[in-house]
DRENPA-3360 file (N, C-alpha, C; in nm, 2 decimals, always signed):
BEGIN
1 = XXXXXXXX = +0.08/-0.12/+0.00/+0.00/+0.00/+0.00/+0.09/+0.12/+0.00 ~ +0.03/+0.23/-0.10/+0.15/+0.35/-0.12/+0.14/+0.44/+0.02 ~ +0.17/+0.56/+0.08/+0.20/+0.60/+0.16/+0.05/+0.71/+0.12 ~ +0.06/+0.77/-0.03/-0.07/+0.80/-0.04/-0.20/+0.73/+0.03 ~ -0.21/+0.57/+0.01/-0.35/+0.48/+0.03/-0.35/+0.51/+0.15 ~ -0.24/+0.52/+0.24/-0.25/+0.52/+0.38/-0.29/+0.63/+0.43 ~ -0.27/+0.73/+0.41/-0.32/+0.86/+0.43/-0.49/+0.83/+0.41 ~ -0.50/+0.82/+0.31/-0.64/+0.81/+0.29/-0.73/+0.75/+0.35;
9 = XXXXXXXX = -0.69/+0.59/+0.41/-0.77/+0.57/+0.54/-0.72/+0.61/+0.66 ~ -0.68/+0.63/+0.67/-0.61/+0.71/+0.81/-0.72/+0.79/+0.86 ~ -0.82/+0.78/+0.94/-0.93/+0.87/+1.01/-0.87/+0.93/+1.07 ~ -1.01/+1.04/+1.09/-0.98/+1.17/+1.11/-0.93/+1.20/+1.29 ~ -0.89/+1.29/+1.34/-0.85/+1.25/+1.48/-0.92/+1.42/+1.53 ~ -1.00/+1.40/+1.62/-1.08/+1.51/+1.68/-1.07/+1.48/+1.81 ~ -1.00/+1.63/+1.91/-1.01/+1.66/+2.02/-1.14/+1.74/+2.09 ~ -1.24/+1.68/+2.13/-1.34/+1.70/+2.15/-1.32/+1.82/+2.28;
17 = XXXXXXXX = -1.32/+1.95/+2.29/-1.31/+2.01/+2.41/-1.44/+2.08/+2.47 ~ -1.43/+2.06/+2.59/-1.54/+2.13/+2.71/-1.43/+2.30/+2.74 ~ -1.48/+2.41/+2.74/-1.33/+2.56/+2.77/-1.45/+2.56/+2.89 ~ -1.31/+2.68/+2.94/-1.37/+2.75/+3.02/-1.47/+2.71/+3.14 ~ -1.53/+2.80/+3.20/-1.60/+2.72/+3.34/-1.75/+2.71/+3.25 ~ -1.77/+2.58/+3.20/-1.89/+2.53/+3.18/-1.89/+2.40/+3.19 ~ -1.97/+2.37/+3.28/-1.97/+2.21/+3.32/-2.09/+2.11/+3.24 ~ -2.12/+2.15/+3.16/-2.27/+2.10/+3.09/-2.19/+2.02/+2.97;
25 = XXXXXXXX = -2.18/+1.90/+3.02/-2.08/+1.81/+2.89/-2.21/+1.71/+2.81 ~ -2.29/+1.71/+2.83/-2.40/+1.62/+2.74/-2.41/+1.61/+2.63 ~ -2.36/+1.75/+2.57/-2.40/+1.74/+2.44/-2.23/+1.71/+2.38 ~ -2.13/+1.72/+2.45/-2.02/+1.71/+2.40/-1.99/+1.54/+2.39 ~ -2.03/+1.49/+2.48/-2.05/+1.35/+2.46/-2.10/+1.28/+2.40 ~ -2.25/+1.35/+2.32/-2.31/+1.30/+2.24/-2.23/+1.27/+2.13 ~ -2.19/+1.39/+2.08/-2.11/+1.42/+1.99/-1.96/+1.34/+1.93 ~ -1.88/+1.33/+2.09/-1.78/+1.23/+2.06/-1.83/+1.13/+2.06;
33 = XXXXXXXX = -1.96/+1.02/+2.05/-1.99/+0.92/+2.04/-2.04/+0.92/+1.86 ~ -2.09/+1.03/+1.83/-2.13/+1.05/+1.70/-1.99/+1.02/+1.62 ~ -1.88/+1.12/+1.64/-1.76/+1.15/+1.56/-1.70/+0.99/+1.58 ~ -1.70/+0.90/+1.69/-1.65/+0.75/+1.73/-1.72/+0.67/+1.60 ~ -1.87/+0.73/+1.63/-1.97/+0.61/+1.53/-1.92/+0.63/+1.36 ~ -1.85/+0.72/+1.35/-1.86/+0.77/+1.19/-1.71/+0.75/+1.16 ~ -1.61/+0.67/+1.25/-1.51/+0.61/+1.25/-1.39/+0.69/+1.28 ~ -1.41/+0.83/+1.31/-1.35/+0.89/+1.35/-1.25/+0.86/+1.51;
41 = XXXXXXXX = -1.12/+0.90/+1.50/-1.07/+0.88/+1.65/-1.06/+0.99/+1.74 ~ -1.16/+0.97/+1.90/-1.18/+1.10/+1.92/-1.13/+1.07/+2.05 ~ -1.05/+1.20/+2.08/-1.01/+1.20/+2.23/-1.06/+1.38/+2.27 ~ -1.14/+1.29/+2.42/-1.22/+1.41/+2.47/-1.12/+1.46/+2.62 ~ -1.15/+1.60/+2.61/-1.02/+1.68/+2.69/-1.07/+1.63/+2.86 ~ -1.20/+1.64/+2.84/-1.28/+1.65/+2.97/-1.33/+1.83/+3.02 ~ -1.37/+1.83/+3.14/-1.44/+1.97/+3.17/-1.31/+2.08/+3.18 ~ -1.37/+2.17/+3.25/-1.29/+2.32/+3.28/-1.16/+2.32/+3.20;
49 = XXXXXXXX = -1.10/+2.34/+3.08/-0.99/+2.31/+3.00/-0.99/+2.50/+2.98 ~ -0.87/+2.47/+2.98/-0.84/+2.66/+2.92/-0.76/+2.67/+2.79 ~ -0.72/+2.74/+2.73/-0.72/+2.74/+2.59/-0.55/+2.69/+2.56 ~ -0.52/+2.69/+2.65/-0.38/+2.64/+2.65/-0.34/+2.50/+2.65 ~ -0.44/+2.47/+2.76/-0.44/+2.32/+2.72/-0.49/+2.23/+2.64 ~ -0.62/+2.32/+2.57/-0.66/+2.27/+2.44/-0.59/+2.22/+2.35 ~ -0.48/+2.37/+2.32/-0.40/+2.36/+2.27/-0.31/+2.31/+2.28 ~ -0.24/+2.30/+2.36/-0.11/+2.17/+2.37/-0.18/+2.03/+2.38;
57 = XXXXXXXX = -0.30/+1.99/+2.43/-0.37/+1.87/+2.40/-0.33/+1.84/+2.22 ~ -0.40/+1.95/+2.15/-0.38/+1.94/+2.01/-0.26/+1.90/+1.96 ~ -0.21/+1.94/+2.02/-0.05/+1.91/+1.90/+0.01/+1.81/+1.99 ~ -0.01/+1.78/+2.12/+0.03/+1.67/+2.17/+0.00/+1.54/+2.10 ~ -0.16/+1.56/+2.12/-0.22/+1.39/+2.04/-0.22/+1.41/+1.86 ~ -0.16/+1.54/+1.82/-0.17/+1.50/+1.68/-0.28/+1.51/+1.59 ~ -0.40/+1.57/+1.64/-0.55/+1.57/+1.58/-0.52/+1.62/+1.48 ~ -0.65/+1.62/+1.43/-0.67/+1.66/+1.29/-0.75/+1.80/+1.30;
65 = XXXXXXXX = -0.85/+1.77/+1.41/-0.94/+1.88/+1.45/-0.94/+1.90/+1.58 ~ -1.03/+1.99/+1.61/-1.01/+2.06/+1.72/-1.19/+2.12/+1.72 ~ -1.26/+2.01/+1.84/-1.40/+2.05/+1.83/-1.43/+2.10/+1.92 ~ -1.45/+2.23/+1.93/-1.48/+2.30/+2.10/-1.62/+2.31/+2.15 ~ -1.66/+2.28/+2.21/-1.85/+2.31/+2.29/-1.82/+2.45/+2.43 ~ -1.91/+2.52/+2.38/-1.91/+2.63/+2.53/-2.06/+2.69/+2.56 ~ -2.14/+2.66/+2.60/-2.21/+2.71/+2.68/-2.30/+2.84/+2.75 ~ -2.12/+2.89/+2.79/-2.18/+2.99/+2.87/-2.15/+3.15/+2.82;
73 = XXXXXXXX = -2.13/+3.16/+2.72/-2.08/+3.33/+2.61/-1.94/+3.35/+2.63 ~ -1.90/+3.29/+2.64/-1.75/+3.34/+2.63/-1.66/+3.28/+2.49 ~ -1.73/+3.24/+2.40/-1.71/+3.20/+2.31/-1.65/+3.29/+2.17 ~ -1.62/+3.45/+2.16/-1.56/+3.49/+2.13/-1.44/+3.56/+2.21 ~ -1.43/+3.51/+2.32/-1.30/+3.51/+2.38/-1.23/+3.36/+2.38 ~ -1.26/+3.27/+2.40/-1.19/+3.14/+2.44/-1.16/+3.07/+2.32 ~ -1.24/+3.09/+2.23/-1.23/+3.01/+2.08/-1.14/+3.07/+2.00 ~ -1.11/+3.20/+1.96/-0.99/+3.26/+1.90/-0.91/+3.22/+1.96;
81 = XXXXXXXX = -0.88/+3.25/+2.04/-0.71/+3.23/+2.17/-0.67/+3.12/+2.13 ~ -0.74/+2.98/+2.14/-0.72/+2.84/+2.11/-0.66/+2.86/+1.94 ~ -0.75/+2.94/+1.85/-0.71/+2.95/+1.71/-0.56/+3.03/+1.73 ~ -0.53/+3.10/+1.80/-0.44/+3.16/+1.81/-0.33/+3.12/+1.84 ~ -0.34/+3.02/+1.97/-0.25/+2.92/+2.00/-0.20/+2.83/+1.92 ~ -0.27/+2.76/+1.87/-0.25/+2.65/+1.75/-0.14/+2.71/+1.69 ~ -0.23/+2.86/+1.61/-0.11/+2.93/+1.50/+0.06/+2.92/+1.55 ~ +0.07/+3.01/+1.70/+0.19/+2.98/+1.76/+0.29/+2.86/+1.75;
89 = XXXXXXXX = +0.22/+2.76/+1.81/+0.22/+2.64/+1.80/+0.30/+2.59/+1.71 ~ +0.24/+2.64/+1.57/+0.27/+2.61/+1.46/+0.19/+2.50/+1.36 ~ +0.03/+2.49/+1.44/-0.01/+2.38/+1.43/-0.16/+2.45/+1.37 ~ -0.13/+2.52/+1.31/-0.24/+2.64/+1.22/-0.31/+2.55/+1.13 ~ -0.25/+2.46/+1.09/-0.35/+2.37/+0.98/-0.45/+2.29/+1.02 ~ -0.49/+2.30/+1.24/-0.54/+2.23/+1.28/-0.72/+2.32/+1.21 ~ -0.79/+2.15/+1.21/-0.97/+2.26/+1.15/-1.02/+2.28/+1.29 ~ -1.05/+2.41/+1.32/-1.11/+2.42/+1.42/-1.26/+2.44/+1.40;
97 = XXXXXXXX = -1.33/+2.37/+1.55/-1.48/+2.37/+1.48/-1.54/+2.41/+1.62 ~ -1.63/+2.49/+1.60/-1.71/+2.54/+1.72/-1.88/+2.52/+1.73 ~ -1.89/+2.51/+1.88/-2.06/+2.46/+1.92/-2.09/+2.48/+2.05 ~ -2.21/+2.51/+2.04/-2.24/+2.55/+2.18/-2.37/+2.68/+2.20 ~ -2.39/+2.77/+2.27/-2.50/+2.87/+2.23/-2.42/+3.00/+2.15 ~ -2.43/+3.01/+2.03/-2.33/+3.11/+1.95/-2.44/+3.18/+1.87 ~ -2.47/+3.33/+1.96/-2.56/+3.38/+1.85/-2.50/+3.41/+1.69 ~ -2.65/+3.40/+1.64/-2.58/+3.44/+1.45/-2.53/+3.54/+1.42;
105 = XXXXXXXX = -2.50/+3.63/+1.54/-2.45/+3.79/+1.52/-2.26/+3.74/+1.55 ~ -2.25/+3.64/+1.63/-2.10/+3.64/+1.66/-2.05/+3.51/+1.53 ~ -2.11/+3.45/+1.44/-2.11/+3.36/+1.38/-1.97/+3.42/+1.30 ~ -1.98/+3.52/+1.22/-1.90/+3.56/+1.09/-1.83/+3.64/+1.17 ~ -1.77/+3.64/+1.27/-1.67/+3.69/+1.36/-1.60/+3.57/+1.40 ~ -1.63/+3.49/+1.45/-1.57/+3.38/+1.47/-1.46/+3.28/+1.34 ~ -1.56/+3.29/+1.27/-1.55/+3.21/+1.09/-1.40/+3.32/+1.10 ~ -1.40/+3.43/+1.05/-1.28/+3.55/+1.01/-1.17/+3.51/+1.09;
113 = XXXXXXXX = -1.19/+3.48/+1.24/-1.07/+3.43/+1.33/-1.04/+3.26/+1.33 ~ -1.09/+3.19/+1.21/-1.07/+3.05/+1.18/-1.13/+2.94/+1.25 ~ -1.27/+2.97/+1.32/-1.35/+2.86/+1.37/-1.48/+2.87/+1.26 ~ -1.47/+2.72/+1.22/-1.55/+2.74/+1.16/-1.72/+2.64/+1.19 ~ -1.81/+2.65/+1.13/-1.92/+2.55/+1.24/-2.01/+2.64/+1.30 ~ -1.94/+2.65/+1.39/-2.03/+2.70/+1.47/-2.18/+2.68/+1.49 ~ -2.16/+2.53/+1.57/-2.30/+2.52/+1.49/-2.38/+2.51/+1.65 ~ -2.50/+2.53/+1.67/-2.60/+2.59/+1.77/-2.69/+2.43/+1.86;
121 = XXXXXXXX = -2.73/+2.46/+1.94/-2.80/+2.30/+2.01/-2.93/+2.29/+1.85 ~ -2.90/+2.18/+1.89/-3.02/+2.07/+1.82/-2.96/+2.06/+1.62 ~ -2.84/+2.10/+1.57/-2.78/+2.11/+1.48/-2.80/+1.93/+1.47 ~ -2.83/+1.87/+1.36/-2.81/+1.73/+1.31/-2.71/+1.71/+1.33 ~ -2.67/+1.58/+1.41/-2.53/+1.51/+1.39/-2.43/+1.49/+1.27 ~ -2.50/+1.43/+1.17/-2.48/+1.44/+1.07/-2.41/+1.59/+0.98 ~ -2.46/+1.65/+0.99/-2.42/+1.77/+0.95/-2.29/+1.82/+0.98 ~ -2.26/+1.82/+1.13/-2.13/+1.86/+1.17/-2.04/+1.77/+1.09;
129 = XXXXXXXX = -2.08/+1.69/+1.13/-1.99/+1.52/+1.06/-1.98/+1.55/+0.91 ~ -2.06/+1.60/+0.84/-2.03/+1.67/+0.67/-1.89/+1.76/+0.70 ~ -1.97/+1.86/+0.78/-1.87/+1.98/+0.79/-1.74/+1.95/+0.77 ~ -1.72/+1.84/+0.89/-1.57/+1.82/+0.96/-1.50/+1.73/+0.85 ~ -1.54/+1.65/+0.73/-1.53/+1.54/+0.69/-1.47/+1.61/+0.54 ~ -1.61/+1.73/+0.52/-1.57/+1.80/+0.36/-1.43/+1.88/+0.41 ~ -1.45/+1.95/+0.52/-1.32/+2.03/+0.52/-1.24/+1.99/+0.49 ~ -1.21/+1.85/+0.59/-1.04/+1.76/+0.60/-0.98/+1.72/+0.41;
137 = XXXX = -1.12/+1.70/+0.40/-1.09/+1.68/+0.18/-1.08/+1.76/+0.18 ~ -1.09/+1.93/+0.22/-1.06/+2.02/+0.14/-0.89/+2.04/+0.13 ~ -0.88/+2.01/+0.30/-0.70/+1.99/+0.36/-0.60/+1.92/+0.25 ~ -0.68/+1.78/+0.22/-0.53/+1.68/+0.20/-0.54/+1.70/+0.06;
% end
């Protein structure tokens, strides 16, 4: 098998993160069970994570993505920073994807600082799973 084929199945690796102080992980669970079901390899950070260790999570385990859930509005502060970090990092080519309560007024604010998704409760599984799946084809 060429080193291309291998790439090609090689699934996708998503760090499923809870930021900041919101403890409401239900739907982030859902989710990494969704991203598990669709053969994806997902490792979840767990709760109160700050953007630093999102970020070193990220380039520690190597992901491919980087799926953040937040809750409580602080989501144009903590979701840049993490985009930000990566960059530092040097790990900019990570897809960042964001979810959680995100009004449609901070949406194309977010998108411009490289999260892209953003997608709101009760969003189809499915859908994200497009999102995250067309992008990475758009990557390799």
């Amino acid at each position: 098998m060429s080193a291309q084929q291998q790439q090609q199945k090689k699934p996708i690796r998503v760090l499923v993160s809870k930021l900041g102080l919101d403890g409401h992980d239900r739907g982030a669970l859902v989710i990494c069970r969704a991203f598990r079901d669709a053969g994806m390899e997902v490792i979840y950070s767990g709760l109160f994570c700050t953007p630093e260790r999102v970020a070193s999570m990220a380039v520690d385990e190597d992901v491919d993505v980087v799926a953040m859930s937040l809750l409580n509005g602080a989501h144009l502060t903590l979701f840049p920073k993490v985009a930000r970090l990566l960059k530092e990092k040097g790990a900019g080519d990570i897809l960042i994807v964001g979810g959680g309560i995100i009004p449609e007024s901070d949406r194309k604010e977010l998108e411009k600082q490289g999260v892209t998704g953003n997608f709101g409760p009760g969003t189809p599984l499915p859908v994200i799973i497009k999102h995250i799946s067309e992008n990475m084809q758009k990557r390799k």
